[in-house]
C-alpha positions in Angstrom: 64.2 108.6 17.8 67.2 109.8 18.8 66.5 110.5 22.1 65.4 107.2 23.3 68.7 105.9 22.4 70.3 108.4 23.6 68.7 107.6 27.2 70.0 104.3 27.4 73.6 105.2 26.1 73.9 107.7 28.7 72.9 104.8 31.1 75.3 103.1 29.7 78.1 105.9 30.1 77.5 105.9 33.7 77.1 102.6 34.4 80.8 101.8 33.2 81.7 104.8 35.5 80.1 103.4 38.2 81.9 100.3 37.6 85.2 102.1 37.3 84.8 104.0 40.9 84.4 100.7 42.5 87.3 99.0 41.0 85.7 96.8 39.0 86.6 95.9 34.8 83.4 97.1 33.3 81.6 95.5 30.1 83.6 97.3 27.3 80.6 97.4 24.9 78.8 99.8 27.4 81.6 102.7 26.5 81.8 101.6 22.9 78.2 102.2 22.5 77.7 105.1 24.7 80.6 106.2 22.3 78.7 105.3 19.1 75.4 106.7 20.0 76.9 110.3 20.8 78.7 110.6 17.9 75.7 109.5 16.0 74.6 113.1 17.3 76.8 114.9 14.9 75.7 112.7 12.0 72.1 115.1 11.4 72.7 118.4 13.4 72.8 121.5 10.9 74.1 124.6 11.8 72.0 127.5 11.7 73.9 130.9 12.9 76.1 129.5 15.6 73.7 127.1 17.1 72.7 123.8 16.3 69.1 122.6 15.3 67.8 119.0 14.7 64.5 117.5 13.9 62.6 115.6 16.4 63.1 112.5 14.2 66.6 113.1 14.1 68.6 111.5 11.3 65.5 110.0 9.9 63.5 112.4 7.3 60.8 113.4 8.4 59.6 116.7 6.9 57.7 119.1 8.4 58.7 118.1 11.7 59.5 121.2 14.1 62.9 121.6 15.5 63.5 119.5 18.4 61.6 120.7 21.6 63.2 121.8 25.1 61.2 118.6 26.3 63.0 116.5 24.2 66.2 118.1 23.5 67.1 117.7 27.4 68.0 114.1 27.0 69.9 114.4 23.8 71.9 117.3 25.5 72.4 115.4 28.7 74.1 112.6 26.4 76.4 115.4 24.9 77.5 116.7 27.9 78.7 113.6 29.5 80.3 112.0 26.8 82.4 115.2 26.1 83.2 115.5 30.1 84.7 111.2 29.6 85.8 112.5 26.1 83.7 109.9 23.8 81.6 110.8 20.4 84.6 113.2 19.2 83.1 116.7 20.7 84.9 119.8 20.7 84.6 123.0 22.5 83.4 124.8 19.0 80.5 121.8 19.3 80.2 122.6 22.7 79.8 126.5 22.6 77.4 125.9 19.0 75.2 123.4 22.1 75.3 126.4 24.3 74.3 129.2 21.5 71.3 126.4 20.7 70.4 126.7 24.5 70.1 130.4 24.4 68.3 130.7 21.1 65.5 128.6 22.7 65.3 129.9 25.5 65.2 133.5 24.4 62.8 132.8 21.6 
């Protein structure tokens, strides 16, 4: 699930910040993956309106599985947004606003 990896790239993400702020030369794989894993993100999103939806499985077909839950979704989200704010996994402001309509279709529905 997408999530799960998703958890441990943003771990990732911040660890090679972390190592950054205190001067040090982090592990170069950390970013590359971090990198990797939210850009993987884009690979099964569909637009629907101006918001995006995604299966709980994400990019592995599972039908009939509900769109992904406000549980769940947090941590995919949380990815997103860092890796836009260090500019890693290629998001735009069009993704970025599309994340935000997503947020407000949820939580309106």
């Amino acid at each position: 699930m997408y999530n799960q990896g998703a958890t441990v790239a943003k771990a990732m993400l911040l660890i090679d910040r972390i190592d950054r702020l205190k001067g040090n030369i982090p592990d170069p794989n950390y970013l590359i993956k971090a990198d990797k894993a939210a850009a993987y993100f884009k690979t099964f999103v569909k637009l629907s309106g101006n918001a995006y939806v995604w299966n709980y499985g994400g990019a592995v077909p599972q039908p009939g599985i509900d769109t992904e839950d406000t549980d769940h979704a947090h941590l995919d989200l949380s990815l997103i947004i860092w890796a836009r704010k260090f500019g890693l996994g290629g998001f735009t402001d069009i993704d970025m606003n599309h994340l935000v309509a997503t947020m407000q279709k949820v939580l309106s529905g």
